[in-house]
MISE-72378 format. One record per residue (C-alpha): y, z, x; residue number from 1; residue in three letters. Coordinates in nm, 2 decimals. Example, Ala and Ser with C-alpha at 12.3 -4.5 7.8 and 13.67 -1.06 7.14 Angstrom:
MISE-72378
{north -0.45&up 0.78&east 1.23&n 1&res ala}
{north -0.11&up 0.71&east 1.37&n 2&res ser}
//
This chain:
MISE-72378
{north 0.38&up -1.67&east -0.73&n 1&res unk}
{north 0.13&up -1.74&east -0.46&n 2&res unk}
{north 0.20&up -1.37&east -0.30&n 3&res unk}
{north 0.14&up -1.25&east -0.63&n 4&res unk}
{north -0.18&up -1.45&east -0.69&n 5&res unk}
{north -0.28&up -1.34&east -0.33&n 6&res unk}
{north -0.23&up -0.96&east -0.36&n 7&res unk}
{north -0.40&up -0.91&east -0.71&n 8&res unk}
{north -0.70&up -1.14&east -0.64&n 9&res unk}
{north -0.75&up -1.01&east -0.29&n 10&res unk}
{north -1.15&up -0.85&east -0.34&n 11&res unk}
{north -1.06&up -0.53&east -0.07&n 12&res unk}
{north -0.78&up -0.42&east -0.29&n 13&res unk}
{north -0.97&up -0.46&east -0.61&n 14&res unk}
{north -1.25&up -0.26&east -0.48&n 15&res unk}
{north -1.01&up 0.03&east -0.27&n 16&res unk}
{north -0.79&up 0.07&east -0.59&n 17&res unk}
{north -1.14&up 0.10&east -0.83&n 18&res unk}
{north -1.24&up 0.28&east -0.65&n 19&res unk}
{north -0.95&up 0.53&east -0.59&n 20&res unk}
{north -0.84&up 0.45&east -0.97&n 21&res unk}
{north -1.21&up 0.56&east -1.12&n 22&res unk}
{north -1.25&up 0.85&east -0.87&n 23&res unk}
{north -0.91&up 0.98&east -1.07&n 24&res unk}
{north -1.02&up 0.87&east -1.37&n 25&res unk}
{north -1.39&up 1.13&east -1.34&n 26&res unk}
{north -1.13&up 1.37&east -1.18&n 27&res unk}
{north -0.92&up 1.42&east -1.44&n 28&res unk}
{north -1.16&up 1.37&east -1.69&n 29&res unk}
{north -1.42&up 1.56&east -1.80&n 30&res unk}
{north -1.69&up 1.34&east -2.00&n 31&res unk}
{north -1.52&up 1.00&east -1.99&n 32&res unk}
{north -1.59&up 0.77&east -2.23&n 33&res unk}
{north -1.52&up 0.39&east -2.28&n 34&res unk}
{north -1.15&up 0.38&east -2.40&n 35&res unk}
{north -1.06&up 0.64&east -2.13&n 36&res unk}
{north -1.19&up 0.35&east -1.89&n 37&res unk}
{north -1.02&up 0.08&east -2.10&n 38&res unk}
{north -0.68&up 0.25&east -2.08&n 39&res unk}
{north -0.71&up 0.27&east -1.72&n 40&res unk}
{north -0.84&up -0.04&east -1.64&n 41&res unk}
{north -0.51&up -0.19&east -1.85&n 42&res unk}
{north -0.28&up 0.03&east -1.68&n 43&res unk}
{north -0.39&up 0.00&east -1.37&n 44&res unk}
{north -0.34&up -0.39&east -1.43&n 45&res unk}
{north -0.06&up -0.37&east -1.51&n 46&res unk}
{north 0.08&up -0.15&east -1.26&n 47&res unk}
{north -0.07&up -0.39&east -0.99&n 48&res unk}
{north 0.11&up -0.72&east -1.15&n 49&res unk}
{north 0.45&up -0.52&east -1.15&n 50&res unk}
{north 0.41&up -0.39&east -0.82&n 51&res unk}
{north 0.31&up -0.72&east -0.69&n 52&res unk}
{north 0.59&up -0.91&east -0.89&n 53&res unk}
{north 0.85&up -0.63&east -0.78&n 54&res unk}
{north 0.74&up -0.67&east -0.42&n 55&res unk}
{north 0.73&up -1.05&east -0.47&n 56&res unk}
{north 1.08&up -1.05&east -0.60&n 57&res unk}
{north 1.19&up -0.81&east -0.31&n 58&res unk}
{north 1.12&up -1.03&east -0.04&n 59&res unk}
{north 1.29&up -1.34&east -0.17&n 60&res unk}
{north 1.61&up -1.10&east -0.25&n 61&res unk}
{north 1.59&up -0.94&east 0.09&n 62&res unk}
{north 1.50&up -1.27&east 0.28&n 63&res unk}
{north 1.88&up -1.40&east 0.34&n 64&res unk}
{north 1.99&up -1.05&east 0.44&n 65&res unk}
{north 1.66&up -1.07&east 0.76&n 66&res unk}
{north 1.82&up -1.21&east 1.08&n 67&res unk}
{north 1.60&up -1.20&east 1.43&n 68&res unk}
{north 1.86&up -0.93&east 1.58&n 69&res unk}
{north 1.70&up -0.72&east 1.23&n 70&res unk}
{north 1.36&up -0.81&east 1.34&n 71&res unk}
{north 1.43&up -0.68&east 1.66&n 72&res unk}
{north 1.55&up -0.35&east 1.58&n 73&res unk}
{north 1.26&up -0.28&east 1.40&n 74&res unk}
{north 1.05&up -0.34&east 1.65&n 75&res unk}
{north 1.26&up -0.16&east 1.91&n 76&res unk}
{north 1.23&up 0.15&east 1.66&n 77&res unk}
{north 0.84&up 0.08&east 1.58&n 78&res unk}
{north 0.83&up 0.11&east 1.96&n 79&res unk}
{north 0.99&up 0.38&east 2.00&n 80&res unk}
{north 0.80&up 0.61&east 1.75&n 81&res unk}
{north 0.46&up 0.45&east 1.87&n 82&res unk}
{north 0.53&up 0.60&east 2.22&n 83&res unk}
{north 0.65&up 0.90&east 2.09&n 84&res unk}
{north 0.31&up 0.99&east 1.91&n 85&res unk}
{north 0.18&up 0.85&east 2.17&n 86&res unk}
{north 0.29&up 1.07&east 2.40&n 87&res unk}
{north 0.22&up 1.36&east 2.17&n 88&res unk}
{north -0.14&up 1.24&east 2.14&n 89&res unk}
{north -0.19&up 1.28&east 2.50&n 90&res unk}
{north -0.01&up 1.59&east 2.54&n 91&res unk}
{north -0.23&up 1.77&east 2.24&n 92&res unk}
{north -0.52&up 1.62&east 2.44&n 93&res unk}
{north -0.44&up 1.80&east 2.75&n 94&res unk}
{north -0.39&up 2.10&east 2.56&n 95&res unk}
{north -0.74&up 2.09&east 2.45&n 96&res unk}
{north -0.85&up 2.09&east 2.79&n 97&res unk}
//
């Protein structure tokens, strides 16, 4: 419950996703009016407390299945495709000049 509490009262992703959210809202469209607004407002609620119970629900599922040889793949793979782009950074770079 506190992740949950934590991700939806969290003021950068309220702002980014009202952002986002209205921008789709004028995009789609044409002359909104209020209940357009409403209805979005309550969806996009209620998407956010799924996704952040869903997610919530995943980690404490997933949390006996983590072990520190897990943790260390990942990062052996995070590693690996971090100097991959890296190197394809600096080889697009070179192009250039």
């Amino acid at each position: 419950l506190s992740g949950v509490f934590l991700s939806l009262s969290n003021p950068f992703n309220i702002a980014f996703w009202l952002g986002v959210g209205s921008s789709a809202v004028f995009a789609r469209v044409e002359s909104p009016q209020s209940i357009h607004l409403l209805f979005f407002f309550a969806a996009f609620m209620l998407g956010a407390v799924f996704w952040a119970f869903l997610f919530a629900a995943l980690v404490a599922w997933g949390q006996r299945y983590i072990t520190p040889a897990f943790f260390r793949w990942v990062n052996v793979l995070c590693g690996v495709f971090l100097a991959y782009f890296a190197v394809s950074l600096l080889w697009r770079v070179l192009q250039v000049l």
